[in-house]
N, C-alpha and C positions, 0 to 999 in steps of 0.2 A: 504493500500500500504506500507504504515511503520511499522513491526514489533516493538509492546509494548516492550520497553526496548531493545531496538538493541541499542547499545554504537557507531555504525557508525555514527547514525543522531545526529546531533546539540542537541545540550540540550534545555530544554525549555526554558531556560532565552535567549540562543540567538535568539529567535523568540521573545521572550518578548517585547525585547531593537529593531529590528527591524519594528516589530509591532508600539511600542511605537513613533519612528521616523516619519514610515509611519505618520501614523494619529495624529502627530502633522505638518506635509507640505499638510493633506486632504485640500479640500473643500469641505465638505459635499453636500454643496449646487450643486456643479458638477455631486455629483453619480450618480441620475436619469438618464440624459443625457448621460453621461458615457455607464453604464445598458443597456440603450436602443438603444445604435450604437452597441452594440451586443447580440440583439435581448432578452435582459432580461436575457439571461443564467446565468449570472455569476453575486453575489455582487458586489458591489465596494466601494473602501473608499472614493474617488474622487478624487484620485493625480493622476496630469497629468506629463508625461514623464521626463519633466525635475527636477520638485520638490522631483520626485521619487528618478531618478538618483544620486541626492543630498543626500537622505535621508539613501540611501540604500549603501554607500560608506565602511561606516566601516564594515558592515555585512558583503558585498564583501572583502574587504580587507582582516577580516581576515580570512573566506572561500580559497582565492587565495593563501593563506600564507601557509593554512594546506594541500595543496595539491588537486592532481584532483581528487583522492578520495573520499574526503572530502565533496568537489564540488557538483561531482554526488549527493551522499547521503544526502546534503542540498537542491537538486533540486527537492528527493523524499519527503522529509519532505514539502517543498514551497507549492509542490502541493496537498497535504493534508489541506494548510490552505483555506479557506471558501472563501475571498478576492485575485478580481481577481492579482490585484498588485503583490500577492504574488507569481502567475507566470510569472509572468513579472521581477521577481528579479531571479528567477530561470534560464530565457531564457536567461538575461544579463551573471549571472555567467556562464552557460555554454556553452557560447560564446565567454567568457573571457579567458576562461582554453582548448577550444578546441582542439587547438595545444598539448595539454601536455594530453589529455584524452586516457587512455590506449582502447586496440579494445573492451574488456568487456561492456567498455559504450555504446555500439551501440545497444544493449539489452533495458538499462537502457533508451534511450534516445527513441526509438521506445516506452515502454511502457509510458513516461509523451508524446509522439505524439495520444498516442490512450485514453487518458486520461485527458476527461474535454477541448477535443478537441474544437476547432473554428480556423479562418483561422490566429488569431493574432500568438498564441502560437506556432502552427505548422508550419508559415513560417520562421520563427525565429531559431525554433528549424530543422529545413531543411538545414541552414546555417553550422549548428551543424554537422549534417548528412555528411553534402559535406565535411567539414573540415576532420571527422574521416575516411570516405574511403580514403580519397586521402593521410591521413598519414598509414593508414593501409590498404591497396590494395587487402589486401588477404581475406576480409570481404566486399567487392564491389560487388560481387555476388550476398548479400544476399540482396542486393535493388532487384534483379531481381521477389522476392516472395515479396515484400513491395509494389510493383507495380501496383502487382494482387490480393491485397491483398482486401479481403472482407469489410474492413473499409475502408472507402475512402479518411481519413483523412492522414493514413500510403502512401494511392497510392498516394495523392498527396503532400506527403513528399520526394517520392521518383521521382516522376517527377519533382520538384523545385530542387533537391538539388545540380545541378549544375551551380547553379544561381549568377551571378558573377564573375565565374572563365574564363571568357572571353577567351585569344589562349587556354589556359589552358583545355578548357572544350571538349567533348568527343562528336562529332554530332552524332554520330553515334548510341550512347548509348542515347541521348536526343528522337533521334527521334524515337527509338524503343519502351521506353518509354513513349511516345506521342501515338504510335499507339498502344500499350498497352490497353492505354484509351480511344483511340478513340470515342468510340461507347457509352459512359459514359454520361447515361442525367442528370447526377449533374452538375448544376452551377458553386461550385468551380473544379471537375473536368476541365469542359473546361477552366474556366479559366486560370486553372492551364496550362494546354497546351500550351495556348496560350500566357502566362507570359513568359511560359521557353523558347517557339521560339523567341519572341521579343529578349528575352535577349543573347539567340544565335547570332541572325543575326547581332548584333552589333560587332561581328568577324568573323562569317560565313554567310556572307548574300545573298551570289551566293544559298548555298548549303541549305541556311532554305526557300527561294525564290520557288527552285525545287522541295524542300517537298511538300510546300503547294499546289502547281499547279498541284503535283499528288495524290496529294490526295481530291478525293473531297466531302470525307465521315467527311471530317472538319466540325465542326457547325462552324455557322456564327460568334460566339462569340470567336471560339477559332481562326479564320480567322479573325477579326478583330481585334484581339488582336495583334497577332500575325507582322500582315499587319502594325501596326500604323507607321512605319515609314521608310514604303518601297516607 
């Protein structure tokens, strides 16, 4: 994913001194458990969230410092590293710089979505997604083929990523969306459905109420989800 000797990505000592951080806030003793709340895919060092966040301060800082550029092309190097942590530093910074990320990134931020996917990174990174349409409008479109997209990690990056934008957020476009995927017997698809209507109806609740009731090609899961606090 990193072109050998591309001058955009971080040099190797700032992964080093990163690195180094991480795995002096591990518990090793954590990994396993770690590992296995997601389903063994991924290494892990055993830092848990907060010790990370600590850890990972300067690396961010001066990532944030050198621009969203910069950013990006540190999020493609993260994810090249073996340890899951490593995109977990990647999903904060480009979280961090969202607002300031040029429309290009929306390229860059779909491929670490399809890449070494599970639902941690790609809901994260879906925050991402929602930030860059809504500052660059004119690339909102192209959720429309993210939707349908063959990878199901992408479809449901693109059904979450209005998640939290509460009056702000688009029913219209949610629920077209949702029926997109309707029919979708992956797990976190429905879930996915049924996360972004919950998260709807906490502004639109008349209107995500009449979805659900005409639709009755809902799974149960994405209806229940959906339902928890009707």
């Amino acid at each position: 994913m990193t072109p050998s000797g591309d001058t955009r990505y971080p040099p190797p000592g700032d992964l080093a001194a990163l690195r180094e951080t991480l795995v002096a806030a591990s518990d090793p003793s954590k990994a396993p458990e770690m590992e296995s709340y997601l389903k063994n895919q991924f290494p892990m060092l055993g830092v848990g969230s907060v010790p990370r966040r600590a850890a990972q301060k300067e690396f961010m800082a001066a990532k944030v410092s050198a621009g969203p550029d910069a950013c990006v092309a540190a999020a493609h190097r993260l994810w090249a590293e073996p340890e899951r942590e490593f995109q977990y530093v990647g999903c904060d910074l480009l979280r961090r710089v969202a607002r300031r990320l040029p429309s290009s990134a929306l390229g860059d931020v779909r491929e670490l979505v399809a890449t070494k996917s599970w639902w941690d990174t790609v809901d994260s990174l879906a925050k991402v997604v929602g930030t860059l349409v809504t500052s660059h409008p004119q690339r909102r479109s192209e959720l429309d083929d993210w939707v349908v997209d063959d990878d199901m990690w992408v479809a449901r990056a693109a059904i979450l990523h209005q998640l939290s934008m509460k009056q702000d957020a688009d029913p219209d476009l949610v629920f077209r969306y949702c029926e997109a995927q309707i029919g979708h017997s992956d797990f976190f698809i429905r879930k996915a459905i049924g996360w972004a209507l919950r998260d709807l109806a906490r502004s639109y609740p008349d209107e995500v109420w009449q979805f659900v009731d005409s639709h009755p090609d809902l799974s149960p899961l994405s209806v229940r989800e959906a339902t928890k606090h009707r």
